[in-house]
PAROFI-490415 format. One record per residue: residue number from 0; residue in three letters; x, y, z of N, C-alpha, C, O in turn. Coordinates in steps of 0.2 Angstrom, whole numbers, plus 5000, padded with zeros to 4 digits. Atoms other than C-alpha are relative to their C-alpha. Example, Ala and Ser with C-alpha at 12.3 -4.5 7.8 and 13.67 -1.06 7.14 Angstrom:
<rs>
   k   r   nu   nv   nw  cau  cav  caw   cu   cv   cw   ou   ov   ow
   0 ala 5004 4994 5000 5062 4978 5039 5004 5006 5000 5009 5005 5003
   1 ser 4996 4994 4999 5068 4995 5036 4996 5005 5003 4999 5011 5004
</rs>
This chain:
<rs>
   k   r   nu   nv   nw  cau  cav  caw   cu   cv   cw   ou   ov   ow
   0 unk 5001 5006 5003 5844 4692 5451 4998 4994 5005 5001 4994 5010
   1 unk 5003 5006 4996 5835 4676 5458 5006 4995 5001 5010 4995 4996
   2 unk 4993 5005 5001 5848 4663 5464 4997 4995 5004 5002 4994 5008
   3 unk 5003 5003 4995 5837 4652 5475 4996 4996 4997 4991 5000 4996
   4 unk 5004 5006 5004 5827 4637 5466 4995 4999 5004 4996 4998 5010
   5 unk 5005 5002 4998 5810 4633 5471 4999 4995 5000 4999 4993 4994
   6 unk 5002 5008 5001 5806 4613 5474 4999 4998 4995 5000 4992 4992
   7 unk 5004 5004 5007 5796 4615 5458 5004 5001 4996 5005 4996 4992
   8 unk 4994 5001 5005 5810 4621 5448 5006 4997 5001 5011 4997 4997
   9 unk 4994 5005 4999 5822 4608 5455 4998 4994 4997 5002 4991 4993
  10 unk 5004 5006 5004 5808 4596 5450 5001 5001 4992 5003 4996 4988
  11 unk 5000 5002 5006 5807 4601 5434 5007 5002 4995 5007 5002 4988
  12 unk 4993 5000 5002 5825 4604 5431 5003 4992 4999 5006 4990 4994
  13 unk 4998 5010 4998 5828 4584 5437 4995 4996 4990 4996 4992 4986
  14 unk 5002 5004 5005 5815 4581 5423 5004 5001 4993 5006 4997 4990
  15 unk 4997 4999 5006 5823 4590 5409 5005 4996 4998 5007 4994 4992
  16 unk 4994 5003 4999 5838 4581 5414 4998 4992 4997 5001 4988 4993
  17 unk 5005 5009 5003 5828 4564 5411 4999 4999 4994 4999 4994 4991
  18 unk 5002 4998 5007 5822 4571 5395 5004 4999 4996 5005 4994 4993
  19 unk 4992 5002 5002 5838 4574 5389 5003 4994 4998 5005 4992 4993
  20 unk 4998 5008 5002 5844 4556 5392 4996 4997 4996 4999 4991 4994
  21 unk 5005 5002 5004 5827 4551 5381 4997 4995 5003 4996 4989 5000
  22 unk 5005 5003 4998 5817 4546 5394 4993 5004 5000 4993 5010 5001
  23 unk 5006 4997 5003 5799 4550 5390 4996 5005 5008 4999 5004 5013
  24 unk 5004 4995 4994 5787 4563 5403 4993 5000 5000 4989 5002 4995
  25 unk 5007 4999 4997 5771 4562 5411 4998 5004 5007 5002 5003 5011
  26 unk 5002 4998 4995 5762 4571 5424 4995 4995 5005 4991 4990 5002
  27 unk 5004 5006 4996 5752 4561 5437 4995 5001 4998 4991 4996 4996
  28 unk 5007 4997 4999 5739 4571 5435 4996 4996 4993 4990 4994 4993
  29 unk 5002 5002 5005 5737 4564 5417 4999 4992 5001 4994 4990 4998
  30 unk 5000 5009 4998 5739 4545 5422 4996 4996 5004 4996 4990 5004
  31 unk 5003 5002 4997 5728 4546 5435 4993 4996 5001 4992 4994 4995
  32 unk 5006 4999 5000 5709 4540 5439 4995 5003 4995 4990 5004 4997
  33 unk 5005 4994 5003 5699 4552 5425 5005 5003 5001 5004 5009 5004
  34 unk 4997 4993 5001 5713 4560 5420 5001 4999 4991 4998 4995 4988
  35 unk 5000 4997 5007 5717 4566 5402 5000 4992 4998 4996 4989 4996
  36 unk 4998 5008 5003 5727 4548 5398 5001 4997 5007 5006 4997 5009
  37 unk 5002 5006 4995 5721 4538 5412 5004 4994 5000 5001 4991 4995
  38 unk 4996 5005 4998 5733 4524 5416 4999 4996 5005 5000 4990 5005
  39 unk 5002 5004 4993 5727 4518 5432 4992 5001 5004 4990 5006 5006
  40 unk 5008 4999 4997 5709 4514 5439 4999 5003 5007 4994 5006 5008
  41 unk 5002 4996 4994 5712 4519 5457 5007 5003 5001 5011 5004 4996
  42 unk 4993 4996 4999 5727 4527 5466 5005 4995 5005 5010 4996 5008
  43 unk 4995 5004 4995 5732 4510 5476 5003 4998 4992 5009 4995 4992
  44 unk 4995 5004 5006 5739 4505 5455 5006 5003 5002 5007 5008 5005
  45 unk 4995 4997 4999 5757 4507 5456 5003 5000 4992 5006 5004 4989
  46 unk 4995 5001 5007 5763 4499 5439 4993 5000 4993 4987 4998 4993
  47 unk 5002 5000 5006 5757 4502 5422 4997 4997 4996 5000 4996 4991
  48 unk 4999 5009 5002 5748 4488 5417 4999 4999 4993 5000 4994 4990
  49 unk 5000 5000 5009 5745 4492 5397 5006 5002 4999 5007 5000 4993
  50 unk 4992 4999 5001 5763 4498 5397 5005 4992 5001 5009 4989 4997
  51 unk 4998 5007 4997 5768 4482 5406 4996 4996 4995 5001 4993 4992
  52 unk 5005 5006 5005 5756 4471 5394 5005 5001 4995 5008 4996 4993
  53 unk 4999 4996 5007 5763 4480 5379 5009 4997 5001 5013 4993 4997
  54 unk 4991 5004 5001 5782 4475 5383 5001 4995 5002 5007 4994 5001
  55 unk 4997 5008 5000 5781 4457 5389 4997 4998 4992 4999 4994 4988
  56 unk 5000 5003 5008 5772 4455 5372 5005 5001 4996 5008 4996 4994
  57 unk 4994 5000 5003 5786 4463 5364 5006 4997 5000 5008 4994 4996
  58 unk 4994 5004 4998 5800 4456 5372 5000 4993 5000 5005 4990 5002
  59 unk 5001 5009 4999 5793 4437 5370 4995 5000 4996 4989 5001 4998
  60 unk 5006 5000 5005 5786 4436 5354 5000 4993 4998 4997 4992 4992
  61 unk 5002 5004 5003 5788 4419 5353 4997 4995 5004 4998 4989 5003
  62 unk 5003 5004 4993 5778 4414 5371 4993 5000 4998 4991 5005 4995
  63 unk 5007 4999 5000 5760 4412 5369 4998 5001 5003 4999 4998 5008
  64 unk 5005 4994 4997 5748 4424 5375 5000 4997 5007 5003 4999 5012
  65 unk 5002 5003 4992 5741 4413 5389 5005 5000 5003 5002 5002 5008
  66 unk 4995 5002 4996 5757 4409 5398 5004 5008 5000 5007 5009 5005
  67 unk 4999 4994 4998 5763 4428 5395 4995 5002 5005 4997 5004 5010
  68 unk 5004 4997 4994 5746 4433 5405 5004 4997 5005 5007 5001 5009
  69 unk 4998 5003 4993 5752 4419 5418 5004 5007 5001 5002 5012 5003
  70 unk 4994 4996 4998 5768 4429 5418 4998 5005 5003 5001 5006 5009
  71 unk 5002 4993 4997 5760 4445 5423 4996 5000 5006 4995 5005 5010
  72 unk 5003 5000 4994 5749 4438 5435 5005 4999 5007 5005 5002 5012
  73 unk 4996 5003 4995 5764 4430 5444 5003 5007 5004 5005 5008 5010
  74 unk 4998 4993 4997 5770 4449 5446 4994 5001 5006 4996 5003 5011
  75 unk 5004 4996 4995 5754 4454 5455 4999 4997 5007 4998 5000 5012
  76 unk 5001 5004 4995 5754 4440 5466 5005 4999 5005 5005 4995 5010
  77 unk 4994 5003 4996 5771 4441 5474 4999 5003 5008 5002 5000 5013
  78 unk 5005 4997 4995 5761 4454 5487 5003 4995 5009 5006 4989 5007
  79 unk 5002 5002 4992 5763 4447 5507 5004 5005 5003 5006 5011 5001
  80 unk 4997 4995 4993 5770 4455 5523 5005 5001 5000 5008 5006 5002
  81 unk 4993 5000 4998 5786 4451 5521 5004 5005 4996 5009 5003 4994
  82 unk 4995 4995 5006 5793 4469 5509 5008 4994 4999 5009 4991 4995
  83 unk 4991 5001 4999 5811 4463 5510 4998 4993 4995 5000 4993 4989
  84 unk 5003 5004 5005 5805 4447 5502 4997 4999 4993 4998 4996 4988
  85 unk 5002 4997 5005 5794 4455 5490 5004 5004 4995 5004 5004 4988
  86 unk 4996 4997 5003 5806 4465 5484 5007 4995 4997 5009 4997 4992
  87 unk 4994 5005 5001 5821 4451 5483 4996 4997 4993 5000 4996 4988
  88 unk 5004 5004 5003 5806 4442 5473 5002 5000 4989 5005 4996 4985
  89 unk 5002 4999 5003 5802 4453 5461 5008 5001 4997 5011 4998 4993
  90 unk 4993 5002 5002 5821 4457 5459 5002 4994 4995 5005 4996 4990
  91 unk 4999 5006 5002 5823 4439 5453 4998 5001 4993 5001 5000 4989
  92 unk 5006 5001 5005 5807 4441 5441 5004 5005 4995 5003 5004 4989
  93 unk 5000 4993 5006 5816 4459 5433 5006 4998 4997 5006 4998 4991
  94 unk 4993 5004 5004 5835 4451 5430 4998 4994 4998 4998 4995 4992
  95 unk 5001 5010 5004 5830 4431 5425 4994 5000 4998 4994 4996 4993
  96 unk 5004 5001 5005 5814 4433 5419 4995 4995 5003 4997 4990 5004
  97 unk 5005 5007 4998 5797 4422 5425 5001 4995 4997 5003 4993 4991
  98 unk 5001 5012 5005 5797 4403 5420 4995 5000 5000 4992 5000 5005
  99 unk 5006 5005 5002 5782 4397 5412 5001 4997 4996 5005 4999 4991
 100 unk 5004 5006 5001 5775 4381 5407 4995 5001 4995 4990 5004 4996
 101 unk 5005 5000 5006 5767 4379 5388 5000 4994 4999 5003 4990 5003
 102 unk 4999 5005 5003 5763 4366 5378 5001 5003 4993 4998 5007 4991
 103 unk 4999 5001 5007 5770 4364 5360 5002 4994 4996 5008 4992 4996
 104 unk 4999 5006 5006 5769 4351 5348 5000 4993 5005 5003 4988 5004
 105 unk 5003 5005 4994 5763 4341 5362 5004 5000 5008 5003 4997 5013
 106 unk 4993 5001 4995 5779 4344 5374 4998 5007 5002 4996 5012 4999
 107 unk 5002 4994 4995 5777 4354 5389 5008 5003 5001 5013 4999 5002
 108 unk 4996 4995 5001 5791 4369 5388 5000 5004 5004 4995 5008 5004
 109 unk 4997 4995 4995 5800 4381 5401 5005 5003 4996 5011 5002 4994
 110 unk 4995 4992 5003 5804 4399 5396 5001 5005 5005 4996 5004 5009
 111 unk 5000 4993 4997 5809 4415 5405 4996 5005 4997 4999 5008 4992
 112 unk 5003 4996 5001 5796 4427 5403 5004 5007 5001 5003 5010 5006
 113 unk 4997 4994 4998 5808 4444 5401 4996 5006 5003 4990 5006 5001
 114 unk 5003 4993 4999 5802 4460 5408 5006 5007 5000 5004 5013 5001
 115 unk 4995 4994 5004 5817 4471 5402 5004 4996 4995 5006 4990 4996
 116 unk 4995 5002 5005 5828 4468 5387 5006 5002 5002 5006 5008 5003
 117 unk 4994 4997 4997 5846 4469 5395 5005 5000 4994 5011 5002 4994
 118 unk 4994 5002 5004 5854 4466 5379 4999 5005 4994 5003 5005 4990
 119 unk 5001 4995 5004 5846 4481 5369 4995 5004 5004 4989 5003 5004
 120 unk 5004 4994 4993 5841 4496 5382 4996 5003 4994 4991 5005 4997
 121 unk 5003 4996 5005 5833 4505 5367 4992 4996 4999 4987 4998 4998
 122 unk 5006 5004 5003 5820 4491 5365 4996 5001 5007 4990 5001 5005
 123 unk 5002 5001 4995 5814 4493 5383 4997 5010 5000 5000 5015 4997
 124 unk 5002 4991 4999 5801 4513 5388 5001 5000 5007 4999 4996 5011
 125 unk 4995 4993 4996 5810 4525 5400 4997 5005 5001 4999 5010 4999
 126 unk 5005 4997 4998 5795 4533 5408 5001 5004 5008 5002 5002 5014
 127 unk 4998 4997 4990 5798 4549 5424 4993 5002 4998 4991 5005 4993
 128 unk 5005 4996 4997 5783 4555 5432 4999 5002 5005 4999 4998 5010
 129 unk 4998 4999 4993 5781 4566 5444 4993 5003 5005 4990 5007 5003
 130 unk 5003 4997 4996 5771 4570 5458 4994 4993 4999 4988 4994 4997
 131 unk 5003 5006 5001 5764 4551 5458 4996 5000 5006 4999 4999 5011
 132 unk 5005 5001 4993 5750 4551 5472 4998 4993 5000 4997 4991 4995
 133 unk 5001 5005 4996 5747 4534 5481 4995 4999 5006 4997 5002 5011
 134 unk 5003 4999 4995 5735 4531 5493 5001 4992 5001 5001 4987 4997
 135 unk 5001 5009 4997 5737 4513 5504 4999 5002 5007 5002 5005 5011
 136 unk 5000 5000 4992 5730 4510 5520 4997 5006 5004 4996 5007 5010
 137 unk 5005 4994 4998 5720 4527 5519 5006 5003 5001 5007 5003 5007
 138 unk 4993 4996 4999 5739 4537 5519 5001 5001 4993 5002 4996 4989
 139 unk 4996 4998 5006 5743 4546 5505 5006 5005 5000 5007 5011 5002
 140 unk 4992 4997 4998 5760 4548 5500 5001 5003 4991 4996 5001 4987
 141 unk 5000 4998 5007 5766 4557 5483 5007 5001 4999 5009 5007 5000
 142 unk 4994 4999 5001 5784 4556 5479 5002 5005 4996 4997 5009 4994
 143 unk 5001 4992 5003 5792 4570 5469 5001 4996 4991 4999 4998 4986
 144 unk 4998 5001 5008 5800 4559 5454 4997 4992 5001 4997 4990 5006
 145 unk 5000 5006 5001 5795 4541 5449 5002 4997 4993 5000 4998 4987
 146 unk 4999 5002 5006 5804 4532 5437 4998 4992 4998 5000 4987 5001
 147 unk 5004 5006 5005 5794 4517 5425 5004 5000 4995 5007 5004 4991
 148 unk 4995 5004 5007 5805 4505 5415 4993 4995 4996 4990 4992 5000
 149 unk 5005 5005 5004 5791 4495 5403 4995 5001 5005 4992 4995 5006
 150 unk 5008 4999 4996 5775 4502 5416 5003 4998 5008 4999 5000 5013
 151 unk 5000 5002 4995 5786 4495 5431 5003 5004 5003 5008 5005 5000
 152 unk 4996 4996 4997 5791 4509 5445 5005 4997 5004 5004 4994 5009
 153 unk 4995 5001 4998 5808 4506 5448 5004 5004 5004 5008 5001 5007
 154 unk 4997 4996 4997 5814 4521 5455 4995 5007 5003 4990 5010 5000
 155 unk 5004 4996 4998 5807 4533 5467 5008 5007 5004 5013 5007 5007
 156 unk 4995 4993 4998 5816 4552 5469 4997 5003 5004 4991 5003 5004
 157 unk 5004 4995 4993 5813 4564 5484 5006 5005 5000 5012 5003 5000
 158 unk 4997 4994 5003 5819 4581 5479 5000 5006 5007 4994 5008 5010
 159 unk 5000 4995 4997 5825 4595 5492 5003 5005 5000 5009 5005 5000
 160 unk 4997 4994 5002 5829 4613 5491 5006 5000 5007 5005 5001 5013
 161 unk 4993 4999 4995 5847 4614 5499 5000 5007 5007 5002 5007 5013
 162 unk 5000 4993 4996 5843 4632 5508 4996 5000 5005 4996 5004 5010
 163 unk 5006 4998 4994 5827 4629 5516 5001 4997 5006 5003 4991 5005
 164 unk 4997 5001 4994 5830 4626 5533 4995 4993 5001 4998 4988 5002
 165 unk 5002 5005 4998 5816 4615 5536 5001 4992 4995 5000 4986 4997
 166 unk 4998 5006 5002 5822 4602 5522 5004 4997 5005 5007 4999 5009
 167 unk 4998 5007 4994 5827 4585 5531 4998 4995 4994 4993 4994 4990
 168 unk 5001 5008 5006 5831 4570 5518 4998 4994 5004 4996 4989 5002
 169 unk 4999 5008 4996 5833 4558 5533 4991 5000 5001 4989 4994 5001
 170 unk 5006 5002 4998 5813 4560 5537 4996 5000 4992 4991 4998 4991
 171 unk 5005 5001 5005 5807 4562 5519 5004 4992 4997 5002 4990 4992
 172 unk 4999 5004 5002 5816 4547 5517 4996 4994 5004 4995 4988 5001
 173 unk 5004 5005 4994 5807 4537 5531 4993 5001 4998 4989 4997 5000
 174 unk 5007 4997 4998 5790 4548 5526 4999 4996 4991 4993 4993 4991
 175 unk 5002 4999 5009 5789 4545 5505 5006 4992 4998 5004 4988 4994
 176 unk 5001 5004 5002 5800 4531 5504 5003 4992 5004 5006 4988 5001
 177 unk 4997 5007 4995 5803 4516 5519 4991 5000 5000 4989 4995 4997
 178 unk 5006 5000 4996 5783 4519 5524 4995 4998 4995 4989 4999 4996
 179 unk 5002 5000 5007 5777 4514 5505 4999 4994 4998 4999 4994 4992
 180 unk 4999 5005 5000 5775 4495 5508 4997 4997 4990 4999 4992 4987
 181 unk 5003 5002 5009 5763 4496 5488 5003 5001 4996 5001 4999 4991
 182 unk 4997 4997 5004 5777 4503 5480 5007 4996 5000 5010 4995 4995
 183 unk 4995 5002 4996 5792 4495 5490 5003 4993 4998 5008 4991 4996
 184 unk 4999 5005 5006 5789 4479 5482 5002 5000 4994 5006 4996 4991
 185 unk 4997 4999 5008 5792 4485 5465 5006 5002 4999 5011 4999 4996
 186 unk 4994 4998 4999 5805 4497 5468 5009 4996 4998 5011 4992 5001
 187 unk 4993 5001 5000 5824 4495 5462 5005 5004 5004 5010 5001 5006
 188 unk 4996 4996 4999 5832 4511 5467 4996 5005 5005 4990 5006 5005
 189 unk 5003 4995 4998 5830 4525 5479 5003 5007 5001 5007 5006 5006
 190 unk 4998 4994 5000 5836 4543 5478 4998 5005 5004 4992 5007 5005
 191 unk 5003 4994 4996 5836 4557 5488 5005 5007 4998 5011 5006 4997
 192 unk 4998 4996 5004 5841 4573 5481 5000 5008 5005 4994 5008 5007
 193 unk 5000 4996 4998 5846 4592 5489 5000 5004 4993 5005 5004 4989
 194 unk 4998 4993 5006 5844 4606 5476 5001 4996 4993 5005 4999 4988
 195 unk 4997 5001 5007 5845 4595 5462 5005 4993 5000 5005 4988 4997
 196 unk 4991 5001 5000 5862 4589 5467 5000 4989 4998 5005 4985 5000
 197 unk 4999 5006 5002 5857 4569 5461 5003 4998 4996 5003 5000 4990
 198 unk 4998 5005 5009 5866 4555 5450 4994 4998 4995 4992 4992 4996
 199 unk 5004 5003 5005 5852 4553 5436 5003 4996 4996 5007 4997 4993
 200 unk 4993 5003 5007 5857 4539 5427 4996 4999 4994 4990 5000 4994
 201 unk 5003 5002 5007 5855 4535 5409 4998 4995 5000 4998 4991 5004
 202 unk 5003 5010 4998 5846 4521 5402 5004 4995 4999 5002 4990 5001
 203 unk 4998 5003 4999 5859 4512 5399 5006 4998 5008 5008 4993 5011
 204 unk 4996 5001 4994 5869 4515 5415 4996 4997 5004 4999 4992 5007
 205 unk 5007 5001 4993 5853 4511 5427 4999 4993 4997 4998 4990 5002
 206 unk 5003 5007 5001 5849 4494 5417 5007 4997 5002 5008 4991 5003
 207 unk 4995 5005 4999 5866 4490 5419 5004 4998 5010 5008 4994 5012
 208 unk 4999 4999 4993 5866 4494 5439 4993 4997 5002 4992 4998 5008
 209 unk 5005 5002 4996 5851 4485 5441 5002 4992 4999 5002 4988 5003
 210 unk 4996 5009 5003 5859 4468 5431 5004 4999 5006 5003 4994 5010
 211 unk 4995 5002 4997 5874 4470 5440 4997 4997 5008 5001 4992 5010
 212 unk 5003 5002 4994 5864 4467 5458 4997 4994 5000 4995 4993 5006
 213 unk 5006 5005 4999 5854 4452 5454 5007 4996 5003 5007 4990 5005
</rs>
């Protein structure tokens, strides 16, 4: 009888697991450049952006369009040197929501543009895909799990089989997810995982462990 799990059956164990909780499945291969359902024009995209379109219209349906676009650009633009800033940034941006500036009825108006619903996790998509390839800086990295809330990768998982002598979490940890400055930005969570043996959370536990940090 086999008693030894192979990386890929760890992988697609962790998915089922995701499934389970009623988060949706994609393969990269499919979201890629010229793949079946193309998601992304090159491989530096990290976030979803017709995913992401599609849920700040939803979530703020009473912002007009134009100052939603703003909204989304403000995400692209948070970009500089400094990761740890980038990431505090957009942090800010995923709990409070953008501030833009409309006009209505002649009076200029400040709203928070949300980018998740914290008050009805069902209204928000719960997207894992796995084997997400990245290329930055001419390095390409491809983590085992990524997990997308409304197009945006919030979570990245690095999967190892417990037996195999050469697994090391401490270097796929430095190699897939410290060295990943395009992604690093976005990012909420990071896991690392031996044979499986990860906390996955639900969508309600993980929006309420992302709230609770702001």
């Amino acid at each position: 009888m086999k008693s030894i799990l192979t990386e890929d059956e760890i992988e697609q164990y962790q998915i089922q697991l995701l499934q389970n909780l009623g988060y949706a499945y994609h393969h990269s291969y499919d979201l890629q450049p010229e793949g079946k359902a193309q998601e992304r024009e090159n491989f530096g995209d990290v976030v979803l952006k017709t995913r992401l379109q599609q849920a700040i219209d939803r979530l703020n349906p009473t912002i007009p369009a134009d100052a939603l676009n703003q909204a989304q650009r403000e995400i692209f633009n948070i970009a500089s040197s400094d990761l740890l800033n980038n990431n505090e940034k957009f942090h800010k941006y995923l709990t409070e929501g953008i501030t833009v500036e409309y006009q209505k009825n002649g009076e200029t108006r400040g709203e928070p543009v949300n980018l998740i619903d914290w008050h009805n996790i069902d209204n928000n998509e719960f997207l894992v895909v796995n084997q997400f390839t990245v290329i930055e800086d001419n390095q390409n990295r491809r983590p085992d799990l990524v997990i997308f809330i409304n197009g945006l990768p919030l979570v990245v998982i690095e999967l190892k089989n417990a037996v195999d002598e050469k697994a090391n979490l401490r270097a796929a940890y430095r190699t897939h997810l410290i060295s990943f400055p395009v992604i690093l930005g976005f990012e909420g969570s990071r896991y690392s995982a031996i044979s499986g043996r990860a906390c996955l959370p639900s969508k309600t536990a993980f929006c309420q462990k992302m709230k609770k940090t702001s």
